[in-house]
Biopython code that builds the backbone (N, CA, C, O; Angstrom):
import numpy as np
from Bio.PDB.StructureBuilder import StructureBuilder

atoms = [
    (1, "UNK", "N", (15.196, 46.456, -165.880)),
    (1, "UNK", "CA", (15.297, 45.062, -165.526)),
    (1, "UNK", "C", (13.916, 44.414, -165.632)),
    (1, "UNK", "O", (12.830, 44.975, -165.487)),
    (2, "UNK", "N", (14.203, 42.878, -165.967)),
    (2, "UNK", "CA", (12.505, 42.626, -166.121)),
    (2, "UNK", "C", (11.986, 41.946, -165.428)),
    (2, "UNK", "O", (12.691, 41.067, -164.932)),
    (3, "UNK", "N", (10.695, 41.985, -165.083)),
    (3, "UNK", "CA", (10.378, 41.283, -164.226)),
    (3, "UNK", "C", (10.041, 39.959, -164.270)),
    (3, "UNK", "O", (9.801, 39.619, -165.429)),
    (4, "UNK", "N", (9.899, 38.876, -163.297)),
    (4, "UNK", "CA", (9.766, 37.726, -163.488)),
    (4, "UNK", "C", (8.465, 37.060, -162.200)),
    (4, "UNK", "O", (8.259, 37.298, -161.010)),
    (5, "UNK", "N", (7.959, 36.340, -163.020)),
    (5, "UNK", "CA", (6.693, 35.612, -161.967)),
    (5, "UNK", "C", (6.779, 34.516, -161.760)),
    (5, "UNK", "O", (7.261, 33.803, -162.640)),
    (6, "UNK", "N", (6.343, 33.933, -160.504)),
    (6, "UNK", "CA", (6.116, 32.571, -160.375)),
    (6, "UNK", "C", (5.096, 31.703, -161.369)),
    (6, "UNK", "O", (4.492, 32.124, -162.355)),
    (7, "UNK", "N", (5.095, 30.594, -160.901)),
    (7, "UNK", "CA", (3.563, 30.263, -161.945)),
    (7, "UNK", "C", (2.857, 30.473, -160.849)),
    (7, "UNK", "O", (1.896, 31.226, -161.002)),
    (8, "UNK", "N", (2.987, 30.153, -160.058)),
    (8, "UNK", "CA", (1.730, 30.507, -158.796)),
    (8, "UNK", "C", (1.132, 32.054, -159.068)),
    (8, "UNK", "O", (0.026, 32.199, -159.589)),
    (9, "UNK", "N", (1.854, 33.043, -158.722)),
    (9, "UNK", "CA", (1.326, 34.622, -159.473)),
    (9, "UNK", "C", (0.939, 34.786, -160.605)),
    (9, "UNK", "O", (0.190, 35.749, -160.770)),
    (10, "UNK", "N", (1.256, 34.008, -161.707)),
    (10, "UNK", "CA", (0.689, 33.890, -162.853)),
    (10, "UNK", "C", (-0.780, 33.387, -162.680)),
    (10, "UNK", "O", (-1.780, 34.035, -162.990)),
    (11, "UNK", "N", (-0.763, 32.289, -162.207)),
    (11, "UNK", "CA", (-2.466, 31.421, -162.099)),
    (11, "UNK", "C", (-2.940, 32.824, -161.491)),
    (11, "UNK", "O", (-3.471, 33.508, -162.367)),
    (12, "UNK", "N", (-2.907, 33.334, -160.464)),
    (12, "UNK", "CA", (-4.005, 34.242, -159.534)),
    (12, "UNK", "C", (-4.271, 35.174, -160.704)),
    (12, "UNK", "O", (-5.382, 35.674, -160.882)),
    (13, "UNK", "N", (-3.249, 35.395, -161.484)),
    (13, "UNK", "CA", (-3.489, 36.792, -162.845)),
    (13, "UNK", "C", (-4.363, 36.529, -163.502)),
    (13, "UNK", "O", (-5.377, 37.201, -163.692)),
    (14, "UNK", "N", (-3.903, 34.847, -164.223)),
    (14, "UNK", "CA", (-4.906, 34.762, -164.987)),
    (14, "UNK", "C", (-6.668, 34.009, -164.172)),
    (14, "UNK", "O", (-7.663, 33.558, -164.739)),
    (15, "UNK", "N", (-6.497, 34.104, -163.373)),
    (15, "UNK", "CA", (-7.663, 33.582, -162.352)),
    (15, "UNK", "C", (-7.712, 31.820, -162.852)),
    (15, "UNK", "O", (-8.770, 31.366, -163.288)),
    (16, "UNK", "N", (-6.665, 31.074, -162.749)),
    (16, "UNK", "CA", (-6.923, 29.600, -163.429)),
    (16, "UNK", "C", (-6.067, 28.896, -162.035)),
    (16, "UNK", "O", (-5.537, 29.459, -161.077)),
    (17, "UNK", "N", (-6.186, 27.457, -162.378)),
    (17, "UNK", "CA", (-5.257, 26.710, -161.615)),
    (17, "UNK", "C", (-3.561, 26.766, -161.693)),
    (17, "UNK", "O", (-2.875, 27.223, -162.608)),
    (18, "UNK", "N", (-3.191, 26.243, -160.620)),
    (18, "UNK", "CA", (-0.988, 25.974, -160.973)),
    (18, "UNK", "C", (-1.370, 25.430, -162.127)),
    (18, "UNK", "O", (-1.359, 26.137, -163.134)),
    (19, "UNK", "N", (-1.717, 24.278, -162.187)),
    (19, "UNK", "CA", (-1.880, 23.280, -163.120)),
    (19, "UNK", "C", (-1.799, 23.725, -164.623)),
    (19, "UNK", "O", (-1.022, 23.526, -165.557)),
    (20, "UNK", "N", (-3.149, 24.529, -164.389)),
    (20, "UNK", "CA", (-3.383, 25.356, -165.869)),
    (20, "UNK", "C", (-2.263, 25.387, -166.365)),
    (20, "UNK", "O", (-1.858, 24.597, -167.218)),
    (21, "UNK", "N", (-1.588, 26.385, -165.843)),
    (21, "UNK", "CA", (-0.215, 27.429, -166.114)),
    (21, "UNK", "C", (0.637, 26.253, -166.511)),
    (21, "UNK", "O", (0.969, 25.978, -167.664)),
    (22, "UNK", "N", (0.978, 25.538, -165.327)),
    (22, "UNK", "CA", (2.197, 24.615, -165.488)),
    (22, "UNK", "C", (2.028, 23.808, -167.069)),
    (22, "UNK", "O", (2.968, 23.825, -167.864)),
    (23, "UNK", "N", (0.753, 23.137, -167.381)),
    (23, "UNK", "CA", (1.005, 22.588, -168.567)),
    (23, "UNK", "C", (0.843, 23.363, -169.900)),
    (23, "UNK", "O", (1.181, 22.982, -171.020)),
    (24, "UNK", "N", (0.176, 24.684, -169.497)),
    (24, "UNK", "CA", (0.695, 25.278, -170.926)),
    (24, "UNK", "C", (2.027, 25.470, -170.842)),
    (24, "UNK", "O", (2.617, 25.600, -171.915)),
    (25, "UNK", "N", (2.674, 25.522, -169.811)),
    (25, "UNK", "CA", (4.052, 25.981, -170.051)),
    (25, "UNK", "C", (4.692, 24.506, -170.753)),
    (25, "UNK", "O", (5.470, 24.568, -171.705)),
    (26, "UNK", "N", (4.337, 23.433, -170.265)),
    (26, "UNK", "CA", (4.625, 22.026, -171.468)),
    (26, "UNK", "C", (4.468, 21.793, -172.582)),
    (26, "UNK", "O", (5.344, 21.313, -173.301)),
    (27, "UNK", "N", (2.887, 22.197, -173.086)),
    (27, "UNK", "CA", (3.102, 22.414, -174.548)),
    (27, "UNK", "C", (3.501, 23.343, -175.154)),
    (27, "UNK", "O", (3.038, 23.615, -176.262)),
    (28, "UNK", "N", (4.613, 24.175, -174.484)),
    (28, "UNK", "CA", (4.710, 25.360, -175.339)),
    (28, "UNK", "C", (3.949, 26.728, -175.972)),
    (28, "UNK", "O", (4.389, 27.474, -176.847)),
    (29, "UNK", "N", (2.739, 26.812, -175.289)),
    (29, "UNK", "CA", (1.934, 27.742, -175.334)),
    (29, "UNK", "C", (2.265, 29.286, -174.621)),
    (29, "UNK", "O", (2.131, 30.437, -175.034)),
    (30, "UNK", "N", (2.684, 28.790, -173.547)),
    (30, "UNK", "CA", (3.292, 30.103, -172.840)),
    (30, "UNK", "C", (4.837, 29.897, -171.968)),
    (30, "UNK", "O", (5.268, 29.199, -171.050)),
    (31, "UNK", "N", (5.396, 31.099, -172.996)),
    (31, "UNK", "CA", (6.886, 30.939, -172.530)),
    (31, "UNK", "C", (7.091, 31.213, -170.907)),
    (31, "UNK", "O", (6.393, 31.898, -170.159)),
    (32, "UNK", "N", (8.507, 30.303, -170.562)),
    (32, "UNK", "CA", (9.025, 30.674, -169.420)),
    (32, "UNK", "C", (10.178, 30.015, -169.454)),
    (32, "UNK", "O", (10.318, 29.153, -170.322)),
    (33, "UNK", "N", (11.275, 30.291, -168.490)),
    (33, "UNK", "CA", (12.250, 30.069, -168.136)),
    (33, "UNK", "C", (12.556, 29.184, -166.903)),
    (33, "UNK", "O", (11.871, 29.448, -165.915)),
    (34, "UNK", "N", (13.252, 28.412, -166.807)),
    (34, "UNK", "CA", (13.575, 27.448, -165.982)),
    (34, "UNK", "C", (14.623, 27.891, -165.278)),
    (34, "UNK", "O", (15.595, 28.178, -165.976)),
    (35, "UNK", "N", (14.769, 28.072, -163.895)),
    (35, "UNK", "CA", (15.589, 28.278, -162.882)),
    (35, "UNK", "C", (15.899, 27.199, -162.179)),
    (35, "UNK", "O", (15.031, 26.940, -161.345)),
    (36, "UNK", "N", (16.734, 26.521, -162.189)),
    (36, "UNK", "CA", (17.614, 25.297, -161.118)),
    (36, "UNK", "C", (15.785, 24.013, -161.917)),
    (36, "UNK", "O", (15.474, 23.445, -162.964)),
    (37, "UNK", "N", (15.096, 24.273, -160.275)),
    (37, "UNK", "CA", (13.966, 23.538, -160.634)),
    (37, "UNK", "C", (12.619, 24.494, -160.617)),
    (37, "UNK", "O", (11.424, 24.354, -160.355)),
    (38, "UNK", "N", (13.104, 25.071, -160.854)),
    (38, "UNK", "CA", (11.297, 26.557, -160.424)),
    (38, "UNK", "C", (11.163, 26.730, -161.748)),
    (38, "UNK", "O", (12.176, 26.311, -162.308)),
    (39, "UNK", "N", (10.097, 27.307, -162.768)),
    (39, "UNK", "CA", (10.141, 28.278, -163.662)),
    (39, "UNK", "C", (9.801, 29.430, -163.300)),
    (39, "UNK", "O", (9.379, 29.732, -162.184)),
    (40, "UNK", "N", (10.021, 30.394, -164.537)),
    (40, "UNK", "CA", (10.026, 32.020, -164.316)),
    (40, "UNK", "C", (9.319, 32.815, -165.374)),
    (40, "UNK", "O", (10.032, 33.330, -166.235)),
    (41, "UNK", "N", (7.941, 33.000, -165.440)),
    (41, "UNK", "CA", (7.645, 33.424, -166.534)),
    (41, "UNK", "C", (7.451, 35.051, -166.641)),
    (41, "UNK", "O", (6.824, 35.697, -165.803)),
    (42, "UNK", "N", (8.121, 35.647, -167.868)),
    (42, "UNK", "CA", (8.849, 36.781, -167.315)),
    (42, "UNK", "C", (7.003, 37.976, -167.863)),
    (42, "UNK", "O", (6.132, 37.633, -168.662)),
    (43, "UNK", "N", (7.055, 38.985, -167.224)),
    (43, "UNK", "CA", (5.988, 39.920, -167.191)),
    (43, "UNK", "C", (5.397, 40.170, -168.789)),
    (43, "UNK", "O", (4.206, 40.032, -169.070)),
    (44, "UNK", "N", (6.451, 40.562, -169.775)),
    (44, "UNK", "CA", (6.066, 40.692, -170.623)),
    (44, "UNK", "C", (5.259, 39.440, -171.583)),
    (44, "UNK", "O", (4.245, 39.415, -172.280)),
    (45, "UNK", "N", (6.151, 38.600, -171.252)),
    (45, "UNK", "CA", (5.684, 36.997, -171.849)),
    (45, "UNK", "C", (4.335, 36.768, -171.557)),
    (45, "UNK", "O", (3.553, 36.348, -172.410)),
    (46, "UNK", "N", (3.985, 37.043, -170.295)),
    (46, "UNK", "CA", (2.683, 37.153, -169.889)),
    (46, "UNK", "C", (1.237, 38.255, -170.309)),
    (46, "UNK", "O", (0.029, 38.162, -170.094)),
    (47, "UNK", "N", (2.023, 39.181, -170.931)),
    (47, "UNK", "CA", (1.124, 39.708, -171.740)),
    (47, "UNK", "C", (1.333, 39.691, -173.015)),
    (47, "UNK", "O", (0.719, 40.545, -173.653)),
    (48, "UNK", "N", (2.248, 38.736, -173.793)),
    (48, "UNK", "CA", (2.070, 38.961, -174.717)),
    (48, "UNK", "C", (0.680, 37.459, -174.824)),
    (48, "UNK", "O", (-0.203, 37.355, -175.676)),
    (49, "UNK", "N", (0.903, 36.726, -173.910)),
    (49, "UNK", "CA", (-0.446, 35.670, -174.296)),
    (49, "UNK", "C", (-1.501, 35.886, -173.444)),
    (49, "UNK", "O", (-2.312, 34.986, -173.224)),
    (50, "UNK", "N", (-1.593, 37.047, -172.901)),
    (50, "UNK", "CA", (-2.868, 37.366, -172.719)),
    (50, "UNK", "C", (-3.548, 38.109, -173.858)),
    (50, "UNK", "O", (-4.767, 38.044, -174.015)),
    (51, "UNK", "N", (-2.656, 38.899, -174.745)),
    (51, "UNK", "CA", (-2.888, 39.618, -175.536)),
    (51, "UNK", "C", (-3.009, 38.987, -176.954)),
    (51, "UNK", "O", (-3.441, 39.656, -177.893)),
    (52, "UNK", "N", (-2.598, 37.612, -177.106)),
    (52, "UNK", "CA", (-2.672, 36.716, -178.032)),
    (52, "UNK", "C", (-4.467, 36.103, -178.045)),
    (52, "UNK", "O", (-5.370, 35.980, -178.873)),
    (53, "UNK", "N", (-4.233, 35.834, -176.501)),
    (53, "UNK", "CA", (-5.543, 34.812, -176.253)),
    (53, "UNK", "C", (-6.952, 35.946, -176.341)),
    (53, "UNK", "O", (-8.084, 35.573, -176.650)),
    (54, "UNK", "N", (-6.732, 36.786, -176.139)),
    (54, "UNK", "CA", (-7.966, 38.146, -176.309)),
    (54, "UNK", "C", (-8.159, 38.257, -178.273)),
    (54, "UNK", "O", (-9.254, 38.345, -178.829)),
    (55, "UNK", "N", (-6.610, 38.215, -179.108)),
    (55, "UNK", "CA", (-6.908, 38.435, -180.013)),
    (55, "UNK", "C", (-7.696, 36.939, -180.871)),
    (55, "UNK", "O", (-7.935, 36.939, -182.079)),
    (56, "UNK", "N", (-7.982, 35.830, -179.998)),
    (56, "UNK", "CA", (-8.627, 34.681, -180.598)),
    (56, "UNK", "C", (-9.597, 34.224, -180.437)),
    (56, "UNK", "O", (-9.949, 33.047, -180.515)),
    (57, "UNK", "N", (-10.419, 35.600, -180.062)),
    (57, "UNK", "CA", (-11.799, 35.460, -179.016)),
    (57, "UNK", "C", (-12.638, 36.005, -180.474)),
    (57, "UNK", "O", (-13.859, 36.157, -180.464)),
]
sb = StructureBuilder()
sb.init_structure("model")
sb.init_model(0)
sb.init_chain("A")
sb.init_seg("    ")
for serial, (resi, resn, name, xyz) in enumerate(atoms, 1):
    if name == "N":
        sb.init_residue(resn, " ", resi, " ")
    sb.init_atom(name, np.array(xyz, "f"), 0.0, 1.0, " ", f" {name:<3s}", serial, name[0])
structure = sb.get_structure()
């Protein structure tokens, strides 16, 4: 089963603001899923753009 994060647990991961998170999740930069009104950005999704953003360094 997979796991799923808040954006709040996401920001502390990536050490950034809600904010951060929340508007990449607007432009489409980093996937997530929408629940009722929350999003859910699932574990792997989260490394695959950490692992994106390392490969553009």
């Amino acid at each position: 089963m997979e796991t799923y994060l808040t954006i709040t647990q996401v920001a502390e991961i990536l050490n950034v603001n809600y904010r951060t998170v929340r508007d990449l999740i607007h432009v489409n930069k980093m996937r997530a899923i929408k629940i009722g009104r929350v999003y859910r950005i699932s574990r792997a999704h989260l490394n695959q753009f950490i692992a994106k953003c390392e490969r553009s360094k």
